[in-house]
C-alpha positions as protocol buffer text, in pm:
chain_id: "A"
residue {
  index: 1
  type: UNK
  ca { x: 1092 y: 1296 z: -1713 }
}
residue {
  index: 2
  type: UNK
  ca { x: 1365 y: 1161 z: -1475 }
}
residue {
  index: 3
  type: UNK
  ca { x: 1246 y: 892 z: -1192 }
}
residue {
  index: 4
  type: UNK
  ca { x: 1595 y: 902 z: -1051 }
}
residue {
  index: 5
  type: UNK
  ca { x: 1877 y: 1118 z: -1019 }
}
residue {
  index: 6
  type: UNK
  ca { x: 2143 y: 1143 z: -1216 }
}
residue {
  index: 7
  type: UNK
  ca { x: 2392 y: 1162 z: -975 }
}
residue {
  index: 8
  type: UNK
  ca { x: 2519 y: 802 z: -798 }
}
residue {
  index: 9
  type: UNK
  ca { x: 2473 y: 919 z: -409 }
}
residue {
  index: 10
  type: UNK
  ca { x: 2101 y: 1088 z: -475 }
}
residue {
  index: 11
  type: UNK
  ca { x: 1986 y: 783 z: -691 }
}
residue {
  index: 12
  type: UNK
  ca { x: 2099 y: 487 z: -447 }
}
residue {
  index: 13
  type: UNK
  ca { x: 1957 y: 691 z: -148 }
}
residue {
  index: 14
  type: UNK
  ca { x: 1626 y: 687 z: -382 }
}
residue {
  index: 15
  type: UNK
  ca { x: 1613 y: 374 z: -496 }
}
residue {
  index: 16
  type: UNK
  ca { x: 1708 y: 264 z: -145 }
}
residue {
  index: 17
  type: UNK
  ca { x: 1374 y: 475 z: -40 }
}
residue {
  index: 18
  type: UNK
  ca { x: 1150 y: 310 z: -302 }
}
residue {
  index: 19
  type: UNK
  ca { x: 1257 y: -58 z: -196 }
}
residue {
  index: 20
  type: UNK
  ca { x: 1179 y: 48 z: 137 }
}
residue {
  index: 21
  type: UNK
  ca { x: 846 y: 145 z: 76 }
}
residue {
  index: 22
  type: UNK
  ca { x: 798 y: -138 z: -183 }
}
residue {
  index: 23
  type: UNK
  ca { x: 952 y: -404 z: 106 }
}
residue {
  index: 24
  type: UNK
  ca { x: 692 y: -258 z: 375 }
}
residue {
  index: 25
  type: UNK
  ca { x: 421 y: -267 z: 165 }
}
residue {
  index: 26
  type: UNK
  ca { x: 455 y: -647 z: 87 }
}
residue {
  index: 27
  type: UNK
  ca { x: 498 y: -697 z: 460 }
}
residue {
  index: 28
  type: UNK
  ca { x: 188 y: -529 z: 547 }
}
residue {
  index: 29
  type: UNK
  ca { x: -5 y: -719 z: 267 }
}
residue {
  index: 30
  type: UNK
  ca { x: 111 y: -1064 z: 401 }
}
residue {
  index: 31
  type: UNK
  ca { x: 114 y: -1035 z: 707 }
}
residue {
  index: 32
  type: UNK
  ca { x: -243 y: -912 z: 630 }
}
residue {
  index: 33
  type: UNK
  ca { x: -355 y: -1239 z: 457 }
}
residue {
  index: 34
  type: UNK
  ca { x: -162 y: -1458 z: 769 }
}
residue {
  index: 35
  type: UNK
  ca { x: -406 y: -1234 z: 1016 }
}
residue {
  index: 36
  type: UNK
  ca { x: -739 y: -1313 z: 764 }
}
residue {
  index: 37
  type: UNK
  ca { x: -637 y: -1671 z: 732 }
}
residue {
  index: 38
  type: UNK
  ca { x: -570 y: -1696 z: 1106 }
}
residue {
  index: 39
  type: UNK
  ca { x: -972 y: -1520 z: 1193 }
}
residue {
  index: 40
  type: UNK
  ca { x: -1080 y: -1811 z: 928 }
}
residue {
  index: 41
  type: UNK
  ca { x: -956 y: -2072 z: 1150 }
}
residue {
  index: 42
  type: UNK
  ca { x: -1205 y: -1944 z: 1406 }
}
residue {
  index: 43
  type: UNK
  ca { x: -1510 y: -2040 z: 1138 }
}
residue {
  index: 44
  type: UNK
  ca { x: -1396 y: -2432 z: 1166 }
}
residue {
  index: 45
  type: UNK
  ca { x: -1653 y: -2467 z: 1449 }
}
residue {
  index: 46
  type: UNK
  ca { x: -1932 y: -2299 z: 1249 }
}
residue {
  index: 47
  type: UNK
  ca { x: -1876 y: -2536 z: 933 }
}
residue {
  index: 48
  type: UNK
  ca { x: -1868 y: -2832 z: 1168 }
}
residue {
  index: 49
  type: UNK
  ca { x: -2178 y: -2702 z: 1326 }
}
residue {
  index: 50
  type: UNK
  ca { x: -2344 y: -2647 z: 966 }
}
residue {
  index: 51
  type: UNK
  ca { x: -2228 y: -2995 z: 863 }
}
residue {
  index: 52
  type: UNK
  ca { x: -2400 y: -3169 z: 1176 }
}
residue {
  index: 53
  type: UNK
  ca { x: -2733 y: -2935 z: 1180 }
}
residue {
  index: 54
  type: UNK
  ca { x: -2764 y: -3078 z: 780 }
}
residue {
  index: 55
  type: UNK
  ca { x: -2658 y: -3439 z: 870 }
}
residue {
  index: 56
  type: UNK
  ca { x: -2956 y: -3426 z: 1114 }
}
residue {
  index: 57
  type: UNK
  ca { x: -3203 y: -3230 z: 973 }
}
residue {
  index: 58
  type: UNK
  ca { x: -3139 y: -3472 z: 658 }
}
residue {
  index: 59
  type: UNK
  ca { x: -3155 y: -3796 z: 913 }
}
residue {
  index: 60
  type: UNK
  ca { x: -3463 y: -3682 z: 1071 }
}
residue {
  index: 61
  type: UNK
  ca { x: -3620 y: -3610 z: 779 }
}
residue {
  index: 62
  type: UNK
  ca { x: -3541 y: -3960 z: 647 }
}
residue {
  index: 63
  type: UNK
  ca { x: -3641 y: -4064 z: 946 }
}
residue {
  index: 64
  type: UNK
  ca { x: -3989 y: -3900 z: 931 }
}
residue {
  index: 65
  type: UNK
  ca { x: -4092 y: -4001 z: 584 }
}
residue {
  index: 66
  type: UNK
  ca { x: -4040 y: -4387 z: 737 }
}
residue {
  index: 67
  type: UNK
  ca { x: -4207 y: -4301 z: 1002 }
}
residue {
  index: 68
  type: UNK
  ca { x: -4498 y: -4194 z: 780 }
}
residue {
  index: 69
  type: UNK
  ca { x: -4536 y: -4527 z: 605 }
}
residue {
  index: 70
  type: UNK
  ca { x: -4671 y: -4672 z: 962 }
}
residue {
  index: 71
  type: UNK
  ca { x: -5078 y: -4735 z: 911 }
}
residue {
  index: 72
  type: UNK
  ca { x: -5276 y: -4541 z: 1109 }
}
residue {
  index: 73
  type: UNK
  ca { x: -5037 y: -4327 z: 1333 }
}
residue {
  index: 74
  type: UNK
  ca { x: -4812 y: -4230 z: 1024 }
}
residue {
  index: 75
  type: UNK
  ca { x: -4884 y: -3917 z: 1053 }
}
residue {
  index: 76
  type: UNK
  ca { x: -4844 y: -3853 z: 1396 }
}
residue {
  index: 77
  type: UNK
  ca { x: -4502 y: -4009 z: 1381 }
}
residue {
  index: 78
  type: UNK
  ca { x: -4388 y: -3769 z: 1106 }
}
residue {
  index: 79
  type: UNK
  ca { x: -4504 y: -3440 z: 1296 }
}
residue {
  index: 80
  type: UNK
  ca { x: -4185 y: -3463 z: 1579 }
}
residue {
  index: 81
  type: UNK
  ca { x: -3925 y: -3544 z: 1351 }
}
residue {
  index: 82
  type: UNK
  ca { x: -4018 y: -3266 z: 1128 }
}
residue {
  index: 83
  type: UNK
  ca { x: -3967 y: -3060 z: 1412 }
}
residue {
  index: 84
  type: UNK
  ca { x: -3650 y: -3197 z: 1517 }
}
residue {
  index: 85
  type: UNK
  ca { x: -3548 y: -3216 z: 1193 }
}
residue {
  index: 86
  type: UNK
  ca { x: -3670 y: -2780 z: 1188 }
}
residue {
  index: 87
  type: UNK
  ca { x: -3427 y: -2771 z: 1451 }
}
residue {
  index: 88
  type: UNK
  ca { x: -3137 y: -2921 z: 1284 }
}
residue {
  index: 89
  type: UNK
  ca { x: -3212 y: -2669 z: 987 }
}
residue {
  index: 90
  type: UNK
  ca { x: -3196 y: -2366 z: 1241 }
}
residue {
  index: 91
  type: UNK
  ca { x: -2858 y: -2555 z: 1388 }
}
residue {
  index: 92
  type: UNK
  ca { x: -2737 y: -2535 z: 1053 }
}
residue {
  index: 93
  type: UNK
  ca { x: -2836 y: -2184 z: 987 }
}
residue {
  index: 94
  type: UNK
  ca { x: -2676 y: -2058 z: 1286 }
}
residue {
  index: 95
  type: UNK
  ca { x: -2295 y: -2265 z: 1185 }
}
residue {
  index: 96
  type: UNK
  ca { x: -2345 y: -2088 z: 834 }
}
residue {
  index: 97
  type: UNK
  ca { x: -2438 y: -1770 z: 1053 }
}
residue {
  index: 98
  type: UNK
  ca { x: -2120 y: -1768 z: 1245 }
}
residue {
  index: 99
  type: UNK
  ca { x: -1883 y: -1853 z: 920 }
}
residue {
  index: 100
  type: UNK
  ca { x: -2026 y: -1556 z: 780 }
}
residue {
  index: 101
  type: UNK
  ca { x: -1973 y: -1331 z: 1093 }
}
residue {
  index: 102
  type: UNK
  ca { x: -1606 y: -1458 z: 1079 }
}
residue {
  index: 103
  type: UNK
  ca { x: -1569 y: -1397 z: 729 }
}
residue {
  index: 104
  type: UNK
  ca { x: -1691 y: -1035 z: 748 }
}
residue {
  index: 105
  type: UNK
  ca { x: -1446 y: -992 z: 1006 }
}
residue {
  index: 106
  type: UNK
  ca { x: -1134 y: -1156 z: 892 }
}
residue {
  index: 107
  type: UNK
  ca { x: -1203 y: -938 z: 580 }
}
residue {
  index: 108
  type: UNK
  ca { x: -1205 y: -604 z: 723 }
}
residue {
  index: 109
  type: UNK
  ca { x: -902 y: -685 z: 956 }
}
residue {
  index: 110
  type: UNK
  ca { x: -692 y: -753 z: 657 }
}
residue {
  index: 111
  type: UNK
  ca { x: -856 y: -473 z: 462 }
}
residue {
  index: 112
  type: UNK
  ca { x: -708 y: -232 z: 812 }
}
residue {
  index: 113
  type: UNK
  ca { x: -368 y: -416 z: 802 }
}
residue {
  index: 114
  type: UNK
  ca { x: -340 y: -353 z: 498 }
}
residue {
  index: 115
  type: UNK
  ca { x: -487 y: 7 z: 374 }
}
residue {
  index: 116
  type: UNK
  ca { x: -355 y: 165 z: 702 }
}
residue {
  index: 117
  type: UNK
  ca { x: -16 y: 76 z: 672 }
}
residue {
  index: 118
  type: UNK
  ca { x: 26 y: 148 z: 238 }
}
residue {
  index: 119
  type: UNK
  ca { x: -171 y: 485 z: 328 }
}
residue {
  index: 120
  type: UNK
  ca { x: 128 y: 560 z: 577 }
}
residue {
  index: 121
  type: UNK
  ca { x: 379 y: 458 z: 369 }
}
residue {
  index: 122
  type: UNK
  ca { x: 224 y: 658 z: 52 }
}
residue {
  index: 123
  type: UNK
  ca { x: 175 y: 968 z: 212 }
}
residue {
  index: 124
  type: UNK
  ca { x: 546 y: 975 z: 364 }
}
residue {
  index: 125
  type: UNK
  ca { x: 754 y: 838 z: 88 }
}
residue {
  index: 126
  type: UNK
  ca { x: 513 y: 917 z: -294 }
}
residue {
  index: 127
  type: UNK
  ca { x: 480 y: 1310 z: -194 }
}
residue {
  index: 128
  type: UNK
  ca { x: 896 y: 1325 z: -145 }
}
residue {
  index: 129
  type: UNK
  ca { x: 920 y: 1171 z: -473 }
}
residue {
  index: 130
  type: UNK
  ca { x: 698 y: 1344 z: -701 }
}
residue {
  index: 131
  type: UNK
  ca { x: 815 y: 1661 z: -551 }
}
residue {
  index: 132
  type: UNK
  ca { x: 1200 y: 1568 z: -681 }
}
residue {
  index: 133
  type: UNK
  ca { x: 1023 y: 1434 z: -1022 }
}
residue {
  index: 134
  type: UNK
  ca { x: 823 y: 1756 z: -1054 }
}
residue {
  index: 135
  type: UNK
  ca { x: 1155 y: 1947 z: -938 }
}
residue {
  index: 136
  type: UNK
  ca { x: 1408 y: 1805 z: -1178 }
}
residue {
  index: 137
  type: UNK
  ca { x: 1167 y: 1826 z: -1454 }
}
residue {
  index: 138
  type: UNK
  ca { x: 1130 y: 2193 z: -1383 }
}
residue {
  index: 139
  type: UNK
  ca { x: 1539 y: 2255 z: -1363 }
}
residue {
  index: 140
  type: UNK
  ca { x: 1631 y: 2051 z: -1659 }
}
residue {
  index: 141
  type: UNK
  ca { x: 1354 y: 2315 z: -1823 }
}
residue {
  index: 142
  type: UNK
  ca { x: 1533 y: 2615 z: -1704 }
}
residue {
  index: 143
  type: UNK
  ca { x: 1857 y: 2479 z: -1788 }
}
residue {
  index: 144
  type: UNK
  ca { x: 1746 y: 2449 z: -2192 }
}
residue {
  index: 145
  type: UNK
  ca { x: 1535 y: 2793 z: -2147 }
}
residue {
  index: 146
  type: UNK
  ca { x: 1651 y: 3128 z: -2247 }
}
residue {
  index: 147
  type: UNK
  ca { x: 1856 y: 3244 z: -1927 }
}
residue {
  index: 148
  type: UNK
  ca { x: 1780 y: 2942 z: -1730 }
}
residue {
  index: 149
  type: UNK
  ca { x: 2184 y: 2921 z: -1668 }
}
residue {
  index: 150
  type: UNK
  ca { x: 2175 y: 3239 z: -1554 }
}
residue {
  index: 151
  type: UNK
  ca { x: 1907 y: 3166 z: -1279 }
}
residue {
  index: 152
  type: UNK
  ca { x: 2052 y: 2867 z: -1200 }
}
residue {
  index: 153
  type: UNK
  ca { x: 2389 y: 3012 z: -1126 }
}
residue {
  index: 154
  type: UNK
  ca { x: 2173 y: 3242 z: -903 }
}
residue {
  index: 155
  type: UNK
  ca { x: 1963 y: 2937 z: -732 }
}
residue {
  index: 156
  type: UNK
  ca { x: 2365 y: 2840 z: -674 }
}
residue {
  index: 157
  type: UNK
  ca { x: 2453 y: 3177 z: -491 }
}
residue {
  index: 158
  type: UNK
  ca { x: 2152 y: 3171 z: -270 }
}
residue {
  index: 159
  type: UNK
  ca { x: 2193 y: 2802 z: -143 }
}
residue {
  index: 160
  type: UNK
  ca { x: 2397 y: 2632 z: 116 }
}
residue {
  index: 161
  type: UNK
  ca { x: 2797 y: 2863 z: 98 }
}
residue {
  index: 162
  type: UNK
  ca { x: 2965 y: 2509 z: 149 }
}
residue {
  index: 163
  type: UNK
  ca { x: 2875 y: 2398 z: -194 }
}
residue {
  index: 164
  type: UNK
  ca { x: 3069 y: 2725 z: -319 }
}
residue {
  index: 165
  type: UNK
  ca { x: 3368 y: 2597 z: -161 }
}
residue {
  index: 166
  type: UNK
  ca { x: 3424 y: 2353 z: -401 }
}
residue {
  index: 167
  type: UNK
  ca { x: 3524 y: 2499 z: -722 }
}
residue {
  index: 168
  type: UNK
  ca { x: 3810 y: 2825 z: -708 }
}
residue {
  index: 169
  type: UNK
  ca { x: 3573 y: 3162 z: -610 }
}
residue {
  index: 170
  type: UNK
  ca { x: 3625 y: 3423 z: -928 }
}
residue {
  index: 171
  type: UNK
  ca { x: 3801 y: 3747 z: -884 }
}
residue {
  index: 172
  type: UNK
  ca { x: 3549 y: 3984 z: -700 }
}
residue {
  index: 173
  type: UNK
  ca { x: 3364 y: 3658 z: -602 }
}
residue {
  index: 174
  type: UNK
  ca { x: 3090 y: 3452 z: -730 }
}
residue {
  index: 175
  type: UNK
  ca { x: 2846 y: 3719 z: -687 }
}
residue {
  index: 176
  type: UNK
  ca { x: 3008 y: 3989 z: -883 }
}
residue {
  index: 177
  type: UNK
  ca { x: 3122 y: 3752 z: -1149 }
}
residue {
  index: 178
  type: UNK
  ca { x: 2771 y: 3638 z: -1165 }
}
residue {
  index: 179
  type: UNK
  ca { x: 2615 y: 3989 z: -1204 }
}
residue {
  index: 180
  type: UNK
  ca { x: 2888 y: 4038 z: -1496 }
}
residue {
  index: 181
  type: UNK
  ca { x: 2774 y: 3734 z: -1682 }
}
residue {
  index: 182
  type: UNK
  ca { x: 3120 y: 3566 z: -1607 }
}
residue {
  index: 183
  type: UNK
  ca { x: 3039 y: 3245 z: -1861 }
}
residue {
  index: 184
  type: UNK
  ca { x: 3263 y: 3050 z: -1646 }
}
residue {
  index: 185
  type: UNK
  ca { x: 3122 y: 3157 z: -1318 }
}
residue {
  index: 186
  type: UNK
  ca { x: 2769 y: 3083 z: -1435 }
}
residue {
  index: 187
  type: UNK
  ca { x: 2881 y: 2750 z: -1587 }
}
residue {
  index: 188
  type: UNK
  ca { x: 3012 y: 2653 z: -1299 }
}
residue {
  index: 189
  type: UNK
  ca { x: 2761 y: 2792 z: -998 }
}
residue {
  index: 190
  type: UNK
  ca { x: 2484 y: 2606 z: -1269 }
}
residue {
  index: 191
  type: UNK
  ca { x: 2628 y: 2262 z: -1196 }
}
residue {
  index: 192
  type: UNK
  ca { x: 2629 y: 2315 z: -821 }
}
residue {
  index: 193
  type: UNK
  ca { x: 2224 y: 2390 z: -836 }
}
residue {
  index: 194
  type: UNK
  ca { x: 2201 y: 2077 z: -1103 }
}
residue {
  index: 195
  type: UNK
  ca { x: 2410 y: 1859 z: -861 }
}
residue {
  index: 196
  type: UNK
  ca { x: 2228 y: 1966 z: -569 }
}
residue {
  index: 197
  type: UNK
  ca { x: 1931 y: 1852 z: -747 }
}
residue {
  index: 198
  type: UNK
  ca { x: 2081 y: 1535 z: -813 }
}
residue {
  index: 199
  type: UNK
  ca { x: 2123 y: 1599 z: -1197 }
}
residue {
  index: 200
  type: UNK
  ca { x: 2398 y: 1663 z: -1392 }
}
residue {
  index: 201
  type: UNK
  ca { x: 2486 y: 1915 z: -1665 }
}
């Protein structure tokens, strides 16, 4: 099984192709990850805002068990700065809240940027090639078949006349020295349909 053609014009214009597509695909995937790691910034605030909600809660907290200690009203002390300290929790909560929310999104932009652009790029540039893989592989096996010559030299006469051009037309022309079985003719009209296809004989 050929990847390339065997002929130099065909195979640069290929490989040309697959860089192309290899090239854009890389783009797409970083620029991607610089669009996800730009969203992250945004969850900055929401860590700072987790970080002071537990830097209170845990104050308050500390707070309230000294508060406890105090004969008597101990107890009484220790009831608002557990609830200030329930309210630093709930700060934190809603910083670790937001990071999330940013997170979910910076994921699924990059997963967009980057399954919407490789999706456009595989279905224009993978069905062209596996076509000319599947179509090479199918005329190198009529060139080694029984015949396969024969019905390559007539692929030849049905194609574009300019490529006839090139080589000296027969006496009668290619057509009649085709349905003779003119071994030269047929040798010849079979390496315009294998150059055409990018392969040679």
């Amino acid at each position: 099984m050929l990847l390339y053609a065997q002929t130099p014009a065909r195979r640069n214009r290929q490989i040309l192709a697959d860089l192309i597509a290899v090239l854009l695909i890389a783009a797409a995937v970083t620029f991607a990850l610089a669009v996800h790691d730009a969203i992250m910034l945004l969850a900055e605030p929401g860590r700072k805002v987790e970080s002071s909600g537990d830097s209170l809660a845990a104050a308050l907290d500390d707070a309230g068990e000294t508060a406890s200690r105090v004969p008597l009203v101990g107890d009484l002390l220790k009831t608002p700065f557990r609830s200030a300290a329930d309210a630093g929790t709930g700060l934190a909560d809603a910083g670790q809240s937001l990071q999330d929310i940013v997170g979910q999104v910076a994921f699924l932009a990059a997963l967009a940027l980057i399954v919407v652009p490789v999706a456009c790029v595989l279905l224009l540039w993978l069905p062209l090639r596996l076509r000319w893989i599947r179509r090479s592989a199918r005329i190198r096996g009529l060139l080694t078949a029984p015949g396969g010559a024969d019905l390559l030299a007539l692929r030849a006469l049905t194609g574009p006349p300019g490529d006839l051009s090139a080589i000296p037309a027969p006496p009668g022309g290619f057509a009649d020295a085709w349905r003779r079985g003119d071994p030269q003719a047929i040798a010849a009209l079979s390496e315009i349909a294998l150059r055409r296809a990018g392969l040679r004989p």
